[in-house]
N, C-alpha and C positions, 0 to 999 in steps of 0.2 A: 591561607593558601588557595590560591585559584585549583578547581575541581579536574580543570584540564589538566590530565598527564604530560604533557612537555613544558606546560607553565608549573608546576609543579616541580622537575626538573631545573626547570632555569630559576624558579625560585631558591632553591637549595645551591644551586650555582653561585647567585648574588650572595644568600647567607655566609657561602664558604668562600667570599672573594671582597668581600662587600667592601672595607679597607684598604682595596689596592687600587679602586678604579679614578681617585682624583688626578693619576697621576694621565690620565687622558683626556682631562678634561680640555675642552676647546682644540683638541687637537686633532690631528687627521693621522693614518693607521694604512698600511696597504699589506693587501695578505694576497701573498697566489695559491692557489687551489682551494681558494675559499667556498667551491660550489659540490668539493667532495666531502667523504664524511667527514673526517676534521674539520674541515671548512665549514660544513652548516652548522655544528656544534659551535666554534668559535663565532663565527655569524650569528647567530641565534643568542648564546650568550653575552655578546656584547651588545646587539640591539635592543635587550632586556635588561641590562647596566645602565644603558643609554635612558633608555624613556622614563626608569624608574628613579634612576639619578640627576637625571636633568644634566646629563654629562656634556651637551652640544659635541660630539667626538662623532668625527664622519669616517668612512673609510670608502679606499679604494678593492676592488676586486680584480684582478686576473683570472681569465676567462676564455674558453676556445668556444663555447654553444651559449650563451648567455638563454637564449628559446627554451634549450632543453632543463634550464635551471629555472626557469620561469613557471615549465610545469613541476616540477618538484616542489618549489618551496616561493610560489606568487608572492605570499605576504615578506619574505626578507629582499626578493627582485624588485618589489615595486615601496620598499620603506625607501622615505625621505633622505637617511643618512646614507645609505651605499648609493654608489657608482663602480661602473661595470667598466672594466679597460680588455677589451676583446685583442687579445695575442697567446701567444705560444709561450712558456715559459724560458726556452732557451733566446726566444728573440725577440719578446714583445717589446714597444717602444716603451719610453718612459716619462709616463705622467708625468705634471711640469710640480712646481709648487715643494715646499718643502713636507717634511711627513714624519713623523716623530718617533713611529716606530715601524718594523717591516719582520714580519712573519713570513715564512719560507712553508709553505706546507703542500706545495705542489710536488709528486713525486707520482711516478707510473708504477705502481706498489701488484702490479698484476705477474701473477704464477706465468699466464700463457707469454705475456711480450719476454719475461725472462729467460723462457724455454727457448723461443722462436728467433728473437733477434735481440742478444744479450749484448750487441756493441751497441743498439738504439736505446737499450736502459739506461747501460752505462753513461754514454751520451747526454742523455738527457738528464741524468741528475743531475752530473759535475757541469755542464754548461748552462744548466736551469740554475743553478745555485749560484755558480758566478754573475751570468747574467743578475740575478736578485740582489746580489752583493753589492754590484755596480752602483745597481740602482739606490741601496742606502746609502752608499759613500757619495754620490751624487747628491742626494737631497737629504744629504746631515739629516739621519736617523739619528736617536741616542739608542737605540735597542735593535734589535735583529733577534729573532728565534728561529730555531733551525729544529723543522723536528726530523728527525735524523730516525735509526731501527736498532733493533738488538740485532738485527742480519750483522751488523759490524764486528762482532764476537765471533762468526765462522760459527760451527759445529761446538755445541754449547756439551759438554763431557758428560756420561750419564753419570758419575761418583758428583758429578757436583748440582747438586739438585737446585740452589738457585745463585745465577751468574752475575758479579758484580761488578763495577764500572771499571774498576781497575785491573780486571781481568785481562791477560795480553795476551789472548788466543785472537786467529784473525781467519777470515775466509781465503781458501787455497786459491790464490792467485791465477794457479795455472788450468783453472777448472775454469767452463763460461757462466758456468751456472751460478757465481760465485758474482756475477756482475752487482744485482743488486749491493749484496751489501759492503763491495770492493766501491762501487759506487757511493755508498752513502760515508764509508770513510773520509774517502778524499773530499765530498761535502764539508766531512766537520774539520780537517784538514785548512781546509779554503775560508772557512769560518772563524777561527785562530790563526790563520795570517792574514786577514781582513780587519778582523777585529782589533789584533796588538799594531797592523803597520797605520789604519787611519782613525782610530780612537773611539771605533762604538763599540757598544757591548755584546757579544755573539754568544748567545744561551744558548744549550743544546740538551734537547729530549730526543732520549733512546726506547722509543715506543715499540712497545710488544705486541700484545693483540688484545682487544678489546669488544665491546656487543653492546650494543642500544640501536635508538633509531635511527635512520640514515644508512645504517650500515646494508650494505648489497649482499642480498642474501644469494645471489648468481656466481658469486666469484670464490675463491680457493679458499675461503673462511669458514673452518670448519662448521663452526658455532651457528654460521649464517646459514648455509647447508641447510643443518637437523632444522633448525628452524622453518625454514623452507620446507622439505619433507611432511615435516609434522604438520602445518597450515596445509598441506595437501592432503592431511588423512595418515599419510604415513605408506612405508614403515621407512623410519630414519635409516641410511644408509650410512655405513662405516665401511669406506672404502676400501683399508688398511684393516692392523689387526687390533686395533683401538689401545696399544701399549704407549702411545707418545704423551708426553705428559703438556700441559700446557696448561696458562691460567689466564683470566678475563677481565679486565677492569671493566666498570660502565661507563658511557660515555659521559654522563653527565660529574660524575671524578674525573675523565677524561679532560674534560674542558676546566676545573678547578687545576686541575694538574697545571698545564701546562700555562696559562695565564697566571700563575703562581711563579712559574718558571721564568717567565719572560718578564715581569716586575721584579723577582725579589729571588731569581737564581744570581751564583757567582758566573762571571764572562769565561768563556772558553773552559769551561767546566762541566762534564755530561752529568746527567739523570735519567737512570733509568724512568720510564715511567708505565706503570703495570700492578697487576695483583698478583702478590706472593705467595696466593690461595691456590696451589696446583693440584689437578685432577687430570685422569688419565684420560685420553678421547672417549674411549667406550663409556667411565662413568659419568662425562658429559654427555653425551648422546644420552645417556638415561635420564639423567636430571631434566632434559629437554623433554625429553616422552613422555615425563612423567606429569609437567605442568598440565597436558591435553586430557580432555576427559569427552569420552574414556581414552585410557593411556594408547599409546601408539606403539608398534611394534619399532624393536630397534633390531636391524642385523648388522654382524659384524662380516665382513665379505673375506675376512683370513682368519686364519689360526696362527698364535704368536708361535714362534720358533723357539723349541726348547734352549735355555742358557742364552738367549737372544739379551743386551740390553737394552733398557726404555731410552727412546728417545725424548730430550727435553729441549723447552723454550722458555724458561723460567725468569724472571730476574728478582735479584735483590734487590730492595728500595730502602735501603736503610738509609741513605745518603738523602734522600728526597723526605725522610721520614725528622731525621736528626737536623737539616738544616734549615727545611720550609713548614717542617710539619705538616707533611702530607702522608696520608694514608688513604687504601680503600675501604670506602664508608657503606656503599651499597654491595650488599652480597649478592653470589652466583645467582641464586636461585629468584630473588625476586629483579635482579638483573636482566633474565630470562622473559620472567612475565611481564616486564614493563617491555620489553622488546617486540615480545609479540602483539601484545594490547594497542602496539600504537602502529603493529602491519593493519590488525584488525578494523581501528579507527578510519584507517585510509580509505579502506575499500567500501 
């Protein structure tokens, strides 16, 4: 194994996918939001299939700042296989040429647009997804992967400690706040009557929350936060009163997942995709503090409400576990340290 921590990463990636990738060989690939964190995880792992497999598999990109992805990640902006197709996901034009498979992984996944303007969330899934859809059904895709959220579940019940696909709770319609995951519904919705009326196969991952690199440690992710915090000295901040329970997969499971899912899931069929390892915010925030040495202070900024219950964001994987054989292989805690290792690396 290369010494490098993200080669190392994509090494384990290959090992745990290494059997599925002939099926793109010589082929071409278009993924939107390939410049986010899913996006550079699946970028990264497949240009790491590619050179080690001698796959010849090119892919296209969808892209609003191509500049600003150039300073993130030069070496996947300037590899030979990718091309950049600079538009909007609700109206970008469409590359000409046919494209074998088409991953959907564009979505505006941000707390503040949901807060501020929840008909522009909503908006932009369901028309970004169509728009995406088109574009398979135009250039005879055999596959489409939709990665879709556990927001689709509504308000996950605190008796039920982890939520499973066939679970038929949903987000209250008549809230706005509820856009998001009303939004990514009607995605998987558009995806199942896409799939059954013009004959590709529409895979769908119901992603939870997750932590590695790439991921923005500026935005509403908890885990990205303390992380944050703690690289500054500290002391971790716990905004709430650290009762919500929630759990982490790492991105590089992250990206076996789900490129497991789009070769070798059933069509119009969800998968959770997540760790079933749940821990409360506050004992995350600790585990975070405690990689730093010396450890960092953590506050909690409330005190729980007597007879209050926990809230959760849990899922069951047993369906991804029984039919692909997936589990998560990297735990929380060196999850954490390979996280921060490669903020550290940057700087």
């Amino acid at each position: 194994m290369d010494s490098n921590p993200l080669a190392q990463d994509l090494d384990y990636i290959l090992e745990n996918t290494y059997n599925l990738w002939s099926e793109l060989r010589s082929q071409r690939i278009f993924i939107t939001g390939g410049t986010g964190f899913f996006g550079c995880w699946l970028l990264e792992s497949l240009i790491w299939a590619n050179d080690k497999l001698g796959l010849n598999t090119s892919v296209v990109v969808l892209t609003r700042n191509i500049e600003s992805f150039r300073l993130k990640a030069p070496h996947l902006a300037e590899h030979s296989a990718i091309q950049f197709q600079i538009g909007d996901v609700t109206s970008f034009e469409f590359p000409t040429g046919e494209f074998s498979h088409v991953i959907h992984a564009a979505t505006e996944a941000s707390a503040k647009l949901n807060q501020e303007n929840p008909l522009l969330m909503f908006e932009t899934i369901v028309q970004g997804t169509r728009r995406t859809l088109e574009f398979a059904k135009l250039c005879q895709a055999k596959k489409f992967l939709l990665t879709s959220s556990g927001a689709v579940y509504g308000k996950q019940p605190s008796a039920l400690t982890h939520i499973p696909e066939d679970y038929i709770g949903a987000p209250d319609p008549t809230h706005a706040q509820s856009a998001y995951g009303e939004g990514k519904r009607a995605a998987e919705m558009l995806c199942t009557l896409y799939g059954k009326q013009y004959g590709f196969e529409t895979t769908i991952a119901r992603c939870f929350a997750f932590v590695g690199p790439y991921m923005p440690l500026d935005a509403h992710f908890a885990i990205g936060n303390f992380i944050r915090d703690g690289l500054q000295g500290g002391p971790i901040l716990v905004n709430g009163d650290g009762t919500p329970y929630r759990s982490y997969l790492y991105a590089a499971d992250l990206a076996v997942w789900l490129w497991t899912i789009l070769f070798k899931g059933k069509s119009c069929y969800p998968y959770n995709v997540g760790s079933d390892f749940d821990l409360s915010i506050s004992r995350i925030a600790h585990l975070v503090a405690q990689v730093f040495q010396p450890q960092v202070e953590v506050i909690i900024a409330q005190k729980p409400l007597a007879g209050k219950e926990a809230e959760r964001y849990v899922p069951l994987t047993n369906r991804a576990l029984s039919d692909l054989g997936l589990k998560s292989m990297i735990g929380l805690d060196d999850a954490i340290k390979r996280t921060i290792l490669s903020v550290v690396l940057e700087r």
